[in-house]
N, C-alpha and C positions, 0 to 999 in steps of 0.2 A: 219337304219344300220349305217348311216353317225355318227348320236349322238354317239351310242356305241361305234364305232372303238374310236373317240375324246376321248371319256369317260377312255377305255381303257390304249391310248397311255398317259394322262393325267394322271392313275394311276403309269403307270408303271416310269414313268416322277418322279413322287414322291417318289417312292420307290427308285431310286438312293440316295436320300440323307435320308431319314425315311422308317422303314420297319413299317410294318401295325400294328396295334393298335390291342393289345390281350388282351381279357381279359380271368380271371382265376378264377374259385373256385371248391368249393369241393362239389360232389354229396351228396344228402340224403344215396344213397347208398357206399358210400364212395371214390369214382373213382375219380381222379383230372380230370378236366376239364381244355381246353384251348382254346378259340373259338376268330374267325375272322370275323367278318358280310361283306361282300360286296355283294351289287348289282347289278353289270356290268351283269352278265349270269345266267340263272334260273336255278342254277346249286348248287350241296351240295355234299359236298365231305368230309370225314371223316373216321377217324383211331381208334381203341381201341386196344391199346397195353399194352400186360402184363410183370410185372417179371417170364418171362416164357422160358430163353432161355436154352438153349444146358448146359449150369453149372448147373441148378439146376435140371437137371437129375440123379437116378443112374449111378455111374460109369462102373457098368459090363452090360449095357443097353445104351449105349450111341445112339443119334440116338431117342429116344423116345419123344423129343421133338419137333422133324421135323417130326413125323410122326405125333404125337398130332398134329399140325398145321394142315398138310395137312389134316387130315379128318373131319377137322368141320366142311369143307362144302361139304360131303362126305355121308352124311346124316343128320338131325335135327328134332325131334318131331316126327310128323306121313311123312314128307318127304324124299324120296330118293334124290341122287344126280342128276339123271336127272328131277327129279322135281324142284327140285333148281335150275336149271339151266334155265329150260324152265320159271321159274316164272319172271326171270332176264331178262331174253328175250323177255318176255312179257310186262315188266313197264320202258325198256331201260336202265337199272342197270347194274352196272358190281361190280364184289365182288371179292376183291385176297386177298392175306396172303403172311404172311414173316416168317421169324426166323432166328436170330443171336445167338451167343453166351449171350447175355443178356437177350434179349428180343423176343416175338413171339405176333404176332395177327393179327387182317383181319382189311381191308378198304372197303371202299363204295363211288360210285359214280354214283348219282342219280338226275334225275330233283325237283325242290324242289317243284311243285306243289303238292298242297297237297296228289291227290291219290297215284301218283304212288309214293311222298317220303315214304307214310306211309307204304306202300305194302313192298320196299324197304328194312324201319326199321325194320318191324317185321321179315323179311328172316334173318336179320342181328342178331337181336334179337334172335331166335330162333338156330340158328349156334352156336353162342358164350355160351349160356346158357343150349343149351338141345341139342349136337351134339348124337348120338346114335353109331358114330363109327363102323360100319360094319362089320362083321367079312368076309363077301365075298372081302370088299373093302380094308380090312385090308390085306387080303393075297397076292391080286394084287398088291398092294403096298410097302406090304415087299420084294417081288418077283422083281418087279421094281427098288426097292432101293439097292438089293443086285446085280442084275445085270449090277445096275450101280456104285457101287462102286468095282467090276472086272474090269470094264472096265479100271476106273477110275487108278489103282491100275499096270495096263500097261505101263501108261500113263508118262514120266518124270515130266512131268511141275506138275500134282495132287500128283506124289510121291514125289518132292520137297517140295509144300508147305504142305503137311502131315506131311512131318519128319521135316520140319521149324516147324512149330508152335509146335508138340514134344519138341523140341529139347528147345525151349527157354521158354515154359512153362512145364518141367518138373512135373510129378505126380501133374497137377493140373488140371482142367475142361476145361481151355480156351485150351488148348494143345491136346484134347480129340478130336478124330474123328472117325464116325462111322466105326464099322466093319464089315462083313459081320456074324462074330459070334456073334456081341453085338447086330446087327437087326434081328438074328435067335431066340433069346432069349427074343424080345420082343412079349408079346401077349396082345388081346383086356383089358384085368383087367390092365394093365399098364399101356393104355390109357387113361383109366378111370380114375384111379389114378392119373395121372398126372396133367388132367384136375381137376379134384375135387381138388387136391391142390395148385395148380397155377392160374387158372384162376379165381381169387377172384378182386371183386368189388375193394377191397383196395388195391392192385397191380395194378388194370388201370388206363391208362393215355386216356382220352377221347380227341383226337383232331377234330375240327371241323370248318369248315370255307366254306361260302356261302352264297347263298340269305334265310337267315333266320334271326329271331330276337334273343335277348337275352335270352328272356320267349321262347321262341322256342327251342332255344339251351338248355336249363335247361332241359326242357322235354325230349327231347331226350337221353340227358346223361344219365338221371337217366330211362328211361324205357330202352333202351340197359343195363344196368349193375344192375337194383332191381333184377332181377331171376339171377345171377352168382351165385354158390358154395361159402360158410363161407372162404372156403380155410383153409391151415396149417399157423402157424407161421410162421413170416419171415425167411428164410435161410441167416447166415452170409456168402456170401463167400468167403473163405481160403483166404489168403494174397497172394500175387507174392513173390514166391524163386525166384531170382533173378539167370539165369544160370552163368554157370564159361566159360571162353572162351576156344571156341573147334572147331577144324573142323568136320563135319560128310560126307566121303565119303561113296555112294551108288554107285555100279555096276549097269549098265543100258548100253544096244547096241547102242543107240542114239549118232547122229553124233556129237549134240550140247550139251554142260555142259549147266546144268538148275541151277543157281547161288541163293542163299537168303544169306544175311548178316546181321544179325540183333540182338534184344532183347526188353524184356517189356520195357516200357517207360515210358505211360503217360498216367491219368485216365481223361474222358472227363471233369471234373469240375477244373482241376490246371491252375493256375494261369499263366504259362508258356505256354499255348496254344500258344497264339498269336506268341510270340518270335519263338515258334516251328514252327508255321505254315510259318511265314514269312521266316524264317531259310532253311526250307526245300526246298520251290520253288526256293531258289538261289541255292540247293545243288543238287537235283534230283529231283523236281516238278515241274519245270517251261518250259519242256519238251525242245525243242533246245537250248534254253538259258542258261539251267541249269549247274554246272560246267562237273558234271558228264557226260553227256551228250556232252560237249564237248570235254572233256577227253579222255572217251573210246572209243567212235563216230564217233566224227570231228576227229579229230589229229590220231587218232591208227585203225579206221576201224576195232574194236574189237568185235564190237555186233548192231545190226541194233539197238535196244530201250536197254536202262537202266533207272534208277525210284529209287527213294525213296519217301517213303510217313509214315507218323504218323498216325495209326486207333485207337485213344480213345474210352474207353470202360469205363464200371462201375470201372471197376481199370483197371493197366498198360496194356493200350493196344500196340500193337508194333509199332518197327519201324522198316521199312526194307530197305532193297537195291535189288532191283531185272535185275538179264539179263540172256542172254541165250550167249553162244559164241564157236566155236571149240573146242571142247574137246582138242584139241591139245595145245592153246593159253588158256587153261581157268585158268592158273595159274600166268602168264603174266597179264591178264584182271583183276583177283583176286589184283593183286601187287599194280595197278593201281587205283582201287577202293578204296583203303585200303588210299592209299599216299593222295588222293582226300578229303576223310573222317577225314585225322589225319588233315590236315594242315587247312580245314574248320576248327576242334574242335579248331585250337589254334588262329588260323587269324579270324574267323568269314567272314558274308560278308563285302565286300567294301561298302562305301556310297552310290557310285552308283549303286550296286546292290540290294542293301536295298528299293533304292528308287523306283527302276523301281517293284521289287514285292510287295512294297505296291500299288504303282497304278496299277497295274492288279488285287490285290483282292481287294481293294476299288471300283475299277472302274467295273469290275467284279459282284458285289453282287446285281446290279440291275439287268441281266441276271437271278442272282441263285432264286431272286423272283419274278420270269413273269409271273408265275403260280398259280390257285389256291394249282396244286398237288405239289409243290415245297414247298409252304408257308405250304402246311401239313406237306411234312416232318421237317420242320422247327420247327413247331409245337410238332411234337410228339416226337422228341429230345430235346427240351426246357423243355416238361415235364416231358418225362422220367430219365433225367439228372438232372433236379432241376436248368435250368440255368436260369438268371433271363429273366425276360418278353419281357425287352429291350434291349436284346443280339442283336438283327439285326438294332436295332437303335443304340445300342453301339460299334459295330463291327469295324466301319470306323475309328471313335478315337481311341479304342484301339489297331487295326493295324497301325495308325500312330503314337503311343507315342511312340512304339517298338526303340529302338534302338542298332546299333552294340552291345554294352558292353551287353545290355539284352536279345541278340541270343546266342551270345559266353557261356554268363553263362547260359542256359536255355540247351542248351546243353552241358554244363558241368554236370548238373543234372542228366541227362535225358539218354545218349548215352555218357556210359562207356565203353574206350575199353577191359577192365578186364570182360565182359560180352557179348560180340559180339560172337557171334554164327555160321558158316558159315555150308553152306551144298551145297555138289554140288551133283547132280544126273549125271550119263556118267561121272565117274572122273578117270584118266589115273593115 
């Protein structure tokens, strides 16, 4: 036990200044691969994500992509869900899914000894390539989803960032959110569809990282992803209209204004990241330090939390500003944010605030990789994004070459105020 902990603390020791060695290629069955060998833990854990998210749905069907998700492992081949469940629980596996706006797919975290990893892959295998989708499970489900977007739909803070993202992605996919009419509208042959078109070989990103070898990793990738559907054509999707600046007030009884100030921004492959990122933590991301935070917070006691943050996406994903405050003061708190935002775009940070948020994300990135399930997602955003191999060995340099003059202009780019957006929910 002694050797491991050593072994451990000696990897993670390394990773502050080099993140792990990837290697990369492309399946027989077409899938990109990205894998991490380590030894520390007899432990394999791994992702296959597709070009499958929420955009490449029908628009009068939105919604049809998160429910795709959720029922691959909902039933599979000759298995029901509780047989998938109980097989997990039998070889100490655990199997979840996701879906964004770009992307959807399942992970695995499994012992690598041989029986129970193979037992493991073939569940995994079998899910992703021959889900059966249920029309009993199907109905629970829609029944679930529309229940909870009522709820939802109550709610200020989900009617804010609904009519946000609306509002700054006007008549385009990333702006789309389920409705209780567009998940009424969906049934099992939509499913199916879905899957038959998206979940193909050459839309996956296979990440993988554990006690396995390189011939081992190969294998795997390619028997997860040989039985996938042909799939359709690639879908181009639509460009960012870029919105015109507006307020949007909504009537709501709540005592607090639910605030977003924002617009598209920034596609995860631009060059501007860095300058963005560091830009932001001095702005709204470096939580008490940040100006905003001292602004509205510290000095005016206008809202317990305010934030800004950049979510890079296949293209312009946003950028926001979010608080909650008095309906009473939320136009004062508005004034306030606003004056915070201009004088950043024109001043940029100080040196020393420059400095101090490079060394929290430099100093920081040995934290973000202490993990095998960390270094996955790392993984499965290097390859779904196309970023190169050495993004987390290149991370530290290129947040230190960053300079004032390369925040200032990066959001000069980036965060136009002829396109800022505002919406408040409870607005007097």
């Amino acid at each position: 036990m002694r050797k491991i902990l050593i072994t451990v603390f000696a990897l993670f020791a390394t990773a502050a200044h080099a993140g792990p060695k990837i290697e990369h290629w492309v399946a027989p069955s077409g899938a990109r691969v990205y894998f991490v060998e380590t030894r520390v833990l007899p432990i394999l854990d791994l992702s296959v994500d597709f070009a499958a998210g929420t955009v490449f749905g029908p628009a009068d069907k939105t919604g049809v992509a998160g429910l795709t998700r959720a029922l691959l492992d909902a039933g599979a081949g000759n298995l029901d869900e509780e047989r998938i469940s109980a097989k997990l629980v039998d070889i100490g596996a655990r199997m979840s899914g996701s879906a964004d706006a770009d992307r959807a797919g399942m992970s695995l975290r499994t012992l690598s000894s041989k029986p129970e990893r193979d037992a493991a892959l073939e569940l995994l295998r079998a899910v992703l390539s021959a889900p059966t989708f249920p029309e009993s499970v199907l109905t629970r489900e829609k029944a679930r989803t529309i229940a909870s977007i009522r709820e939802a739909d109550t709610r200020p803070d989900s009617i804010a960032a609904k009519r946000f993202a609306a509002a700054i992605y006007p008549n385009h996919a990333y702006g789309a959110s389920a409705t209780v009419e567009s998940v009424e509208r969906i049934g099992r042959d939509d499913l199916v569809a879905f899957h038959r078109d998206n979940y193909a070989a050459r839309r996956a990103v296979v990440s993988i990282i554990g006690d396995v070898s390189r011939a081992e990793a190969e294998a795997i990738a390619q028997r997860l992803t040989e039985a996938l559907p042909a799939g359709k054509p690639d879908v181009v999707i639509p460009p960012i209209a870029k919105p015109v600046r507006a307020a949007v007030k909504i009537a709501h009884p709540a005592s607090q204004s639910h605030i977003h100030i924002g617009a598209p921004a920034i596609a995860r492959t631009d060059p501007d990241y860095y300058a963005l990122l560091l830009g932001n933590y001095v702005l709204g991301g470096g939580g008490f330090v940040s100006r905003l935070m001292q602004e509205v917070r510290e000095k005016r006691g206008y809202a317990y939390s305010v934030y800004s943050y950049f979510a890079p996406r296949k293209l312009e994903g946003p950028f926001e500003i979010g608080l909650q405050t008095k309906r009473e003061q939320a136009g004062e708190a508005i004034k306030v944010v606003e004056d915070v935002l201009a004088k950043f775009l024109v001043e940029g940070p100080t040196a020393k605030e420059l400095a101090a948020a490079k060394k929290n994300l430099v100093d920081g990135l040995a934290l973000r990789i202490d993990s095998n399930a960390k270094i996955l997602g790392y993984l499965s955003a290097i390859g779904f994004y196309g970023l190169p191999l050495t993004y987390l060995d290149d991370f530290p340099a290129k947040i230190n070459a960053v300079t004032t003059a390369n925040v200032k202009a990066a959001f000069a780019r980036h965060v136009k105020q002829e396109n800022l957006v505002t919406v408040i929910v409870a607005a007097d």
